[in-house]
C-alpha positions as CSV (number, residue, x, y, z in Angstrom):
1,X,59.4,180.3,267.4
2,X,61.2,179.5,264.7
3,X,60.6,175.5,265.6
4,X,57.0,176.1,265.5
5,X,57.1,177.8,262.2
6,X,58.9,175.2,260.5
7,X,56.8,172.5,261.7
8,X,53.8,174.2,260.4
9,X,55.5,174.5,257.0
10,X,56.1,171.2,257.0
11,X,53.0,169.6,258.2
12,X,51.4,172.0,255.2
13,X,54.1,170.7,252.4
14,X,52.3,167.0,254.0
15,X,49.4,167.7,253.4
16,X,49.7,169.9,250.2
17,X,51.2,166.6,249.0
18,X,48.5,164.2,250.5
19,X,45.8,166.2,248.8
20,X,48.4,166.2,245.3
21,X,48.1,162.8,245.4
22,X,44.5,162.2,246.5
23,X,43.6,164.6,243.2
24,X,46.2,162.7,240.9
25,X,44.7,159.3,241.9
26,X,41.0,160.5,240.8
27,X,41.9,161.5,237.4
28,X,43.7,158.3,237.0
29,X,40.7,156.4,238.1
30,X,38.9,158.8,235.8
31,X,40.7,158.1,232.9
32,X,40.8,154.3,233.1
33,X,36.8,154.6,233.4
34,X,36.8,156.1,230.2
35,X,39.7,153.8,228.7
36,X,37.2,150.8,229.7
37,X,34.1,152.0,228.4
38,X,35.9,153.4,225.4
39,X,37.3,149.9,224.9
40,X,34.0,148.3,225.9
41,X,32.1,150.5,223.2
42,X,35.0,149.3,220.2
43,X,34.2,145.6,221.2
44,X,30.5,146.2,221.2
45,X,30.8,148.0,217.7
46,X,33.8,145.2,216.4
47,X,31.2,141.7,217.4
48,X,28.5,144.0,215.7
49,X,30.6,144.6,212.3
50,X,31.6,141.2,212.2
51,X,28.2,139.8,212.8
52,X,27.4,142.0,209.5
53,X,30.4,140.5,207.4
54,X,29.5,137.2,208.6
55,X,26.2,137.6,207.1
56,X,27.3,139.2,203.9
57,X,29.9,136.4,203.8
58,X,27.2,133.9,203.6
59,X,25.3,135.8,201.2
60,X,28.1,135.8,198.8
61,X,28.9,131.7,199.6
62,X,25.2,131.3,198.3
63,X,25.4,133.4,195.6
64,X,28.3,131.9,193.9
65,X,26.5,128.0,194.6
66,X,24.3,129.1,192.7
67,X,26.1,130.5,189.8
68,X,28.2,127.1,190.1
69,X,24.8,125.3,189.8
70,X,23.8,127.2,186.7
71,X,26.9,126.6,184.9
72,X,27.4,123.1,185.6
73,X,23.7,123.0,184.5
74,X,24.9,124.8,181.0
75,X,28.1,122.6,181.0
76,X,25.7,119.1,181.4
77,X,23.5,120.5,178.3
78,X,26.9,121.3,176.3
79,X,27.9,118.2,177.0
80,X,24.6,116.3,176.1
81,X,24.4,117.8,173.0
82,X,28.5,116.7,172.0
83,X,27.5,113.2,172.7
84,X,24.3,113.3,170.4
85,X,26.2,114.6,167.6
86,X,29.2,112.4,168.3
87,X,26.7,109.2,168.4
88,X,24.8,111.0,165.0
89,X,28.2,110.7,163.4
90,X,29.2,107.5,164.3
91,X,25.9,106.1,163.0
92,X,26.9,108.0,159.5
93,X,30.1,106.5,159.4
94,X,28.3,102.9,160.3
95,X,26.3,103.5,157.2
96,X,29.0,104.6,154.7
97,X,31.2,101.5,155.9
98,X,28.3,99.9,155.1
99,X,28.3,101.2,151.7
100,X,31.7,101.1,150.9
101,X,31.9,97.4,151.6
102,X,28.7,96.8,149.2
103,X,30.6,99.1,146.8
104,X,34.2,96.7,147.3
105,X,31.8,93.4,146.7
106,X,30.2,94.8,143.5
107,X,33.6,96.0,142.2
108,X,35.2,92.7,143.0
109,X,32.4,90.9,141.6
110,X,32.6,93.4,138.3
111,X,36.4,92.9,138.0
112,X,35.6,89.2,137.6
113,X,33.8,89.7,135.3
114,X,35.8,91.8,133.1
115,X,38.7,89.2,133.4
116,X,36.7,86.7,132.1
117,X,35.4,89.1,129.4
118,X,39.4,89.9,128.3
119,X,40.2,85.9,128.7
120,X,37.3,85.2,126.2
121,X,38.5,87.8,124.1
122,X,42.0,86.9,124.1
123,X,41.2,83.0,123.4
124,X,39.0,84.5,120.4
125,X,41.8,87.1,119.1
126,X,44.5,83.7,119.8
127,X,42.0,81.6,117.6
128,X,41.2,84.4,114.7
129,X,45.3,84.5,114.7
130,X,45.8,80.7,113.6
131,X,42.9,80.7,111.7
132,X,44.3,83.3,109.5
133,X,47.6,81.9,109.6
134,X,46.4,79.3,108.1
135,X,44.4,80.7,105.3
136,X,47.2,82.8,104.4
137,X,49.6,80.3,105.5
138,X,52.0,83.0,106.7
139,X,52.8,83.7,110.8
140,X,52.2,86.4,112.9
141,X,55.8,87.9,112.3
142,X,56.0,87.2,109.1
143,X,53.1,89.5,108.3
144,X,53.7,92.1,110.3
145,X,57.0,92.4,108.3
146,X,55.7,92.2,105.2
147,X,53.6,94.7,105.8
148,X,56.6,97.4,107.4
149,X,58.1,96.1,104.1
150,X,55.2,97.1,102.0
151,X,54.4,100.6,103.9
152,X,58.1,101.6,103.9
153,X,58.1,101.1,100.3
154,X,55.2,103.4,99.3
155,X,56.6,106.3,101.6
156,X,60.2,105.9,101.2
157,X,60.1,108.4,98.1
158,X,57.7,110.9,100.4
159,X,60.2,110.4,103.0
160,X,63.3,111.0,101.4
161,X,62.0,114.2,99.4
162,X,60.9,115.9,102.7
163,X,64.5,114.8,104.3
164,X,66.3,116.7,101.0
165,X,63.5,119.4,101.8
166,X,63.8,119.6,105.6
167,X,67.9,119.7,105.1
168,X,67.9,122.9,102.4
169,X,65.6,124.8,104.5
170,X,68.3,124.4,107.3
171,X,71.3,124.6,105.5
172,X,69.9,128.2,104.1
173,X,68.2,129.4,107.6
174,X,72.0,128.2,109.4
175,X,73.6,130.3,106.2
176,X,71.4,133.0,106.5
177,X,71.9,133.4,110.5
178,X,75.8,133.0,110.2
179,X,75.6,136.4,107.5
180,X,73.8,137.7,109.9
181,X,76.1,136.7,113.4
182,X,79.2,137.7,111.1
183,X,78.3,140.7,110.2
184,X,76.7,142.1,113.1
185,X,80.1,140.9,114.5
186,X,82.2,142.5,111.9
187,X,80.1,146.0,112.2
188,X,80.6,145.9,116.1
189,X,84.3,146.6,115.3
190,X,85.5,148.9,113.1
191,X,89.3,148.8,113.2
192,X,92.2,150.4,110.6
193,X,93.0,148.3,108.0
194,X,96.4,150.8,107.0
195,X,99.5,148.5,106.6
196,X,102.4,149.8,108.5
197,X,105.2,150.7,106.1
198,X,108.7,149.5,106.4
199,X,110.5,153.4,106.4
200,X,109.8,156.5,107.7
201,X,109.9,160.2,106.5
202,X,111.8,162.7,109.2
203,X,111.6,165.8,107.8
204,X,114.9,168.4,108.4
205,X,114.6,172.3,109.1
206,X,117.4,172.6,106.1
207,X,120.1,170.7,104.1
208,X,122.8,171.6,105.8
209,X,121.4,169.3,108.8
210,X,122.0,166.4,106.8
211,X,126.2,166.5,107.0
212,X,125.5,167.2,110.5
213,X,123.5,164.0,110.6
214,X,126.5,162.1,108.6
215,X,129.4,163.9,110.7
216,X,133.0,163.7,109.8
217,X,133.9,160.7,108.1
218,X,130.5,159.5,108.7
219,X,130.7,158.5,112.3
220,X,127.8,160.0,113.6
221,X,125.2,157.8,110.8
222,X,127.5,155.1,111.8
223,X,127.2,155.3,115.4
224,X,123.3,156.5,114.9
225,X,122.9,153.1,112.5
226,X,125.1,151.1,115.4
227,X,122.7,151.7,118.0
228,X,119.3,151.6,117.0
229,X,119.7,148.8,114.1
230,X,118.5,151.1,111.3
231,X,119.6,152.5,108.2
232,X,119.5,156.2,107.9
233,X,118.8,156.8,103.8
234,X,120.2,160.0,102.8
235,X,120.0,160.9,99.4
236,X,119.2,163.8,97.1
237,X,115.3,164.2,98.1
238,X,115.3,168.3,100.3
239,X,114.1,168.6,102.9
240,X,114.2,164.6,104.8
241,X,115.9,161.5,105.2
242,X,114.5,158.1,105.3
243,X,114.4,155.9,108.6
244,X,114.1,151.9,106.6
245,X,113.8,148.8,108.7
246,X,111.4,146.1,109.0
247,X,111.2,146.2,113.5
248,X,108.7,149.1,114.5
249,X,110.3,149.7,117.7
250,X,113.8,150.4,116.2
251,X,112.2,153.2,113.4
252,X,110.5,154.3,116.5
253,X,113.5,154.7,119.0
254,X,114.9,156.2,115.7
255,X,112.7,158.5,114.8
256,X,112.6,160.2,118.5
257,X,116.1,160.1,118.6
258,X,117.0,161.7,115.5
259,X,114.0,164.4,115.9
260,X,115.6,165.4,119.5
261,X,119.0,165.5,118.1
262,X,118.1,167.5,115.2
263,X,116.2,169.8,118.2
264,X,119.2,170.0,120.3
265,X,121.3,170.8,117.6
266,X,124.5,168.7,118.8
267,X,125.3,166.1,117.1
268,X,128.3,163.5,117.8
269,X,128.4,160.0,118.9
270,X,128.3,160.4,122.7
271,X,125.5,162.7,122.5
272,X,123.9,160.1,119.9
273,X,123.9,157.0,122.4
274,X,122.9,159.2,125.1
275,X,119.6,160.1,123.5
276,X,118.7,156.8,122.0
277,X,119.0,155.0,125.4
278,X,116.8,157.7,127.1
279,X,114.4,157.0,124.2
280,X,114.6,152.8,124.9
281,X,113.6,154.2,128.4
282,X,110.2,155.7,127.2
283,X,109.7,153.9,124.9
284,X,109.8,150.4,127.2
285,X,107.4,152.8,129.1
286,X,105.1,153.9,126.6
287,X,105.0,150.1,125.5
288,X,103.3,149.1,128.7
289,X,101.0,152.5,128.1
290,X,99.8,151.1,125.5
291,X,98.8,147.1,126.8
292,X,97.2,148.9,129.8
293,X,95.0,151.0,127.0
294,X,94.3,147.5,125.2
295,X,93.5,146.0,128.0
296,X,91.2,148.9,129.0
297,X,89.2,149.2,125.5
298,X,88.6,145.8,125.5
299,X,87.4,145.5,128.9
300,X,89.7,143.1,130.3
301,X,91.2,143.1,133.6
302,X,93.6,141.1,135.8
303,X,96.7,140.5,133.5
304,X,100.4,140.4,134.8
305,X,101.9,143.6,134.5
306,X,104.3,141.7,132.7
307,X,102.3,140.0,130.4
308,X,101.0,143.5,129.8
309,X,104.1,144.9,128.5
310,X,104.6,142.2,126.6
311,X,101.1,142.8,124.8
312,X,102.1,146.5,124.3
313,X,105.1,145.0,122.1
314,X,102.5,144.3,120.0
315,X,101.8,147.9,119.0
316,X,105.4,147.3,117.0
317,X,105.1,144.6,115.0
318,X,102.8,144.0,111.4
319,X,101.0,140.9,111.0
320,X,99.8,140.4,107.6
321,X,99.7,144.0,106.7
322,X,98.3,145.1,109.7
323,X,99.5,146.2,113.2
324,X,99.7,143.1,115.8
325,X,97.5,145.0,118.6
326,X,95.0,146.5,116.6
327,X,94.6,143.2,114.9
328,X,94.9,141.2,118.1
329,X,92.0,143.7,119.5
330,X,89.8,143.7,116.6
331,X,90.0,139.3,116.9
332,X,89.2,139.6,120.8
333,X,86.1,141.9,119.8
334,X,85.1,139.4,116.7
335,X,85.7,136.7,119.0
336,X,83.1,138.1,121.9
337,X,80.8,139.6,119.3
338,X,80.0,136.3,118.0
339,X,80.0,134.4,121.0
340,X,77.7,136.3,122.8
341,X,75.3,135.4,119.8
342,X,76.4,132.0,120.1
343,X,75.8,131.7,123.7
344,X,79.4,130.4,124.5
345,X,81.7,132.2,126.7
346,X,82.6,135.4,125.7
347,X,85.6,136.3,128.1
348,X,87.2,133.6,127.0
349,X,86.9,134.4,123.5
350,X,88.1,138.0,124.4
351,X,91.0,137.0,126.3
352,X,92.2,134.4,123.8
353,X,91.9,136.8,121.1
354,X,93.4,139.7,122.6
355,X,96.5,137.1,123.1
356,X,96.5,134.7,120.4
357,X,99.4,136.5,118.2
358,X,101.1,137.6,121.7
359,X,103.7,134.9,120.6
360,X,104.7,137.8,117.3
361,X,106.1,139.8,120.1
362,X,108.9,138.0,121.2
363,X,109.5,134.9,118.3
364,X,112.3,136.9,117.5
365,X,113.9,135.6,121.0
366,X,112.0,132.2,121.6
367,X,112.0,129.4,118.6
368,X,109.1,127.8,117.3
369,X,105.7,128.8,116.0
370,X,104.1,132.1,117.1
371,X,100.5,130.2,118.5
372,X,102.3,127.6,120.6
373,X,104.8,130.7,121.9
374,X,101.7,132.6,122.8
375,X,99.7,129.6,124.3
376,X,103.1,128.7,126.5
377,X,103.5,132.7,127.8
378,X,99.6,132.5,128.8
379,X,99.8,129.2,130.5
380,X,102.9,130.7,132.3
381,X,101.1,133.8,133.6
382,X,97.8,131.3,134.9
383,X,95.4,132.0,132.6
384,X,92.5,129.3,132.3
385,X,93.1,126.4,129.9
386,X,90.1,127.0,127.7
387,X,91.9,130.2,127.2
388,X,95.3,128.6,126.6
389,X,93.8,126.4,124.4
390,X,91.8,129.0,122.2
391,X,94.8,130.0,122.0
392,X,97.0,127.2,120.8
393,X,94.5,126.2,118.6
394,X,93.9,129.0,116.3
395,X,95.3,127.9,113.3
396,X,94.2,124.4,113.8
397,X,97.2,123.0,115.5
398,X,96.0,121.2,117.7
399,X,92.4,121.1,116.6
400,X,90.5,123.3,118.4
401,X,87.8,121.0,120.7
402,X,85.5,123.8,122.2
403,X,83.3,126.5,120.8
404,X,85.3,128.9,122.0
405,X,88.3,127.6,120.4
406,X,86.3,127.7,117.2
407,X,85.2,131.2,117.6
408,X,88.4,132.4,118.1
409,X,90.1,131.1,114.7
410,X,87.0,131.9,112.9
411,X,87.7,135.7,114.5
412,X,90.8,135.4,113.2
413,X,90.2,134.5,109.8
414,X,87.8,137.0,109.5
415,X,90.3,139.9,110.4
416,X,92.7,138.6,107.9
417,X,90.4,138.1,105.0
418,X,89.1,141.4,104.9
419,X,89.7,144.1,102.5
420,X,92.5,145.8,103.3
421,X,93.9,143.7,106.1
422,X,95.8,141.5,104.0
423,X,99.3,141.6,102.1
424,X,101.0,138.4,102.5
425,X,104.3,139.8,100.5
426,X,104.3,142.1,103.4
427,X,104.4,139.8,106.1
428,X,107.1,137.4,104.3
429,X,109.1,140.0,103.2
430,X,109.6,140.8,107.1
431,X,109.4,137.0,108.5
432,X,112.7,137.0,106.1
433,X,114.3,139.8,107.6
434,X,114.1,138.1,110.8
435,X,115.5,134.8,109.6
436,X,118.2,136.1,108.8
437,X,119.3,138.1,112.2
438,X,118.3,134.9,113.9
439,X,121.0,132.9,111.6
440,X,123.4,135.5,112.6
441,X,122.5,135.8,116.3
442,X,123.2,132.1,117.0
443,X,126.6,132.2,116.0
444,X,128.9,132.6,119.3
445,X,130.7,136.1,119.8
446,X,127.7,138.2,118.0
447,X,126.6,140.9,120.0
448,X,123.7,142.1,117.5
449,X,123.0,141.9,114.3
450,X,120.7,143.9,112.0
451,X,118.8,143.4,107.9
452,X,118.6,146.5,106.4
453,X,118.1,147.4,102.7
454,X,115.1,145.0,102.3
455,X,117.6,141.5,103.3
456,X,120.0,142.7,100.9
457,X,122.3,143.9,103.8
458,X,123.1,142.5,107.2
459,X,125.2,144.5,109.8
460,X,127.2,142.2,112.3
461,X,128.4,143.4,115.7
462,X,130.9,141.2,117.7
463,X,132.5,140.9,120.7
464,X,135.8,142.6,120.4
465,X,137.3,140.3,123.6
466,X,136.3,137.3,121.7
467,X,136.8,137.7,118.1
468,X,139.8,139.1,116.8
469,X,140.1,140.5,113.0
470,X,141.1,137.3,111.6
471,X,138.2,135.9,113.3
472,X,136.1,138.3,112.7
473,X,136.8,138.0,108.8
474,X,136.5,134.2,108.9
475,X,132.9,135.0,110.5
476,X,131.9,137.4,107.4
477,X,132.8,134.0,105.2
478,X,131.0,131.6,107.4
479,X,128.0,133.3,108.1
480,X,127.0,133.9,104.6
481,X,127.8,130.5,103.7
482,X,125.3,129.4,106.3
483,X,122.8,132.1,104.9
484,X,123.1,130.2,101.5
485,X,122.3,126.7,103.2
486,X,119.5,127.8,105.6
487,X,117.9,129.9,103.6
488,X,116.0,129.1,100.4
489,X,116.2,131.4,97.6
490,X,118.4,133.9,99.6
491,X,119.7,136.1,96.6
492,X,122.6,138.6,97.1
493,X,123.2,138.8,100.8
494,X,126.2,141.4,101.8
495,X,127.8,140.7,105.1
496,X,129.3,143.0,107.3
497,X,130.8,142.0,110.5
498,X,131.9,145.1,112.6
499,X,134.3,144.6,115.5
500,X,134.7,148.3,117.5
501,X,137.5,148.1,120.6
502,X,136.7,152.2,122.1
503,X,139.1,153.5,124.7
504,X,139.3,155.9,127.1
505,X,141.6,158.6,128.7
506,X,140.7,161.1,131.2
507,X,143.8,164.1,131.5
508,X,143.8,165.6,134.6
């Protein structure tokens, strides 16, 4: 039973498969009918489309022949018309070449002419020539100078009256244009023209300062005279003593000194040296204040800080009545002034007359006159040699050889003729002075020396480890003997020589 049931089962699963497949293989057969007509229908519709682009293809081919046609056509007519304006031209240019050579043939033919025209003349003009040289029985060249001869004689008068004429007018324009350059010059700086003096006034808060000043004995003017190379006047006049001495820059130190020791109240020797070397100190620092501040109103730049203090020296020293540096400043500004109108080089000019008496400041030290001294110190801090030479030159020795040269000792005679800027006893009463410390300063064991009491006076300091007294007093003898001999028209000279051992103890 159960046999018979399973073989029914699977005789049905056989044929339920058999059937399965039977069904599958329709739609497959189905669907690959449709896949071919589908595929037929897309080649149909493909030989159709490309029958169409084939024909619009051609279309288009055609179309653009004939557009190629057409514009070859237009091309062919461009081109036709090129060549008939090309062939037009070159038939011009025929012509003119035609022209031009009819032109050339005439104008040869003309020239021809003229050159036997000017030969005709010429053998004409030749033949008029000896003819009248022998009429007047003269040559060519002899007539021609006769007649210069002649012509010069009528007009030589004329001419030299208008020479005379011509030179006046210019000779009183030139005059009146240097008044002018001059004083425009001149009005462009408008310095001091005050001398310095050779004392100053320092006024006391009483009397009784004034033995304070002296000290016991008299060793604190002594000390106070040692030191700063002064003499301290102290007479019957209430109320001041009087600084003398002929070098600014000791009545300075001097002056500060004494008017902080008369503010301090104490007054002895150690206290005295003390203050006047912390004076030297600001002073050697006020003298470089004062070159920057020249240097600055002048409106020059790029000096040696050096060569800068050595200009602020200046401010100490009188030259011909007036003070070095403002002298020295107003030349500089004289100098550019006029070369500005002159058209030469006006930094030059300022330079070399800011430092053409820069040699005043130290020919106290270095021998020889003060312009070569100052050209030397420029040439040694690199300054140009047109300025060294302006420099060199400004009292004509060398002659000066450029403009600016010129300009500068012109500037500097003009300072020093002015009103007021010159006193000449002045300036040799102190060049005097300073004779005769240098006498006494080239004698070997001198420390220092100093003229007071207008040169009447001078104050030797030596070496106490090299002179003795017996030396000391043979000194005294030989220096004023040399003083007589060097010196012309000396008068009274009194010398002291002063020879000062100090020692020291310390008690413990």
């Amino acid at each position: 039973m159960w046999t018979i049931t399973i073989l029914f089962a699977v005789v049905g699963v056989a044929l339920g498969g058999a059937g399965g497949y039977v069904y599958k293989k329709k739609q497959v057969e189905e669907r690959n009918k449709n896949s071919v007509s589908k595929a037929e229908k897309i080649l149909i519709d493909a030989k159709a489309k490309s029958k169409e682009i084939l024909y619009e293809a051609r279309n288009e081919s055609f179309k653009m022949q004939d557009e190629i046609k057409k514009e070859e056509k237009t091309q062919q007519i461009e081109f036709n018309k090129v060549e008939e304006r090309l062939l037009s031209k070159e038939q011009s240019l025929d012509q003119r070449n035609e022209n031009v050579e009819k032109l050339r043939v005439d104008l040869d033919t003309k020239i021809s002419s003229v050159k036997k025209l000017r030969d005709d003349v010429e053998s004409i003009y030749k033949h008029q020539a000896s003819e009248l040289e022998k009429v007047a029985s003269m040559s060519k060249e002899d007539a021609k100078e006769l007649l210069l001869k002649k012509v010069e004689e009528e007009a030589k008068e004329d001419i030299v009256a208008q020479i005379k004429k011509s030179e006046a007018d210019l000779k009183e324009q030139a005059k009146e244009k240097a008044r002018w350059i001059i004083a425009d010059a001149i009005v462009r700086c408008a310095s001091e023209t005050t001398a310095e003096s050779t004392a100053t006034i320092v006024n006391l808060p009483n009397d009784e300062m004034k033995g304070r000043i002296i000290g016991r004995e008299g060793r604190n003017i002594n000390t106070f005279e040692q030191i700063t190379g002064v003499d301290v006047i102290v007479d019957d006049t209430p109320g001041s003593i009087v600084i003398s001495g002929f070098d600014l820059v000791r009545r300075y130190i001097a002056k500060v000194a004494l008017g902080r020791l008369i503010e301090d109240g104490r007054i002895h020797p150690a206290r005295i040296e003390e203050t006047v070397l912390k004076v030297k100190d600001e002073v050697n620092v006020l003298i470089k204040e004062l070159g920057e501040k020249a240097l600055l109103e002048t409106g020059i730049t790029g000096f040696h800080p050096n060569l800068v203090k050595i200009l602020g020296r200046l401010k100490f020293r009188v030259t011909h009545g007036q003070n070095a540096l403002k002298h020295s400043m107003e030349v500089a500004f004289i100098a550019s002034s006029l070369a500005s109108e002159l058209g030469a080089d006006a930094n030059v000019c300022r330079k070399a007359g800011l430092l053409h008496d820069i040699g005043k400041a130290v020919d106290h030290e270095v021998p020889g006159h003060h312009a070569h001294i100052s050209a030397d110190i420029a040439r040694k801090f690199g300054l140009s040699k047109e300025v060294v030479h302006a420099i060199e030159a400004h009292h004509g020795d060398p002659e000066p050889t450029t403009l600016e040269a010129q300009l500068v000792q012109a500037a500097n005679l003009i300072s020093n003729s002015r009103p007021g800027a010159n006193k000449e006893n002045l300036d040799t009463y102190i060049r005097r002075l300073m004779e005769l410390e240098n006498i006494c300063n080239t004698i070997e064991g001198v420390k220092k020396s100093y003229a007071i009491q207008a040169g009447t006076e001078v104050r030797v300091f030596v070496n106490p480890e090299i002179l003795d007294d017996l030396a000391s007093i043979k000194l005294s003898h030989s220096i004023a003997r040399k003083i007589e001999h060097d010196l012309q028209n000396p008068g009274p000279v009194k010398v002291h020589v002063i020879r000062e051992v100090r020692s020291e103890g310390v008690a413990q």
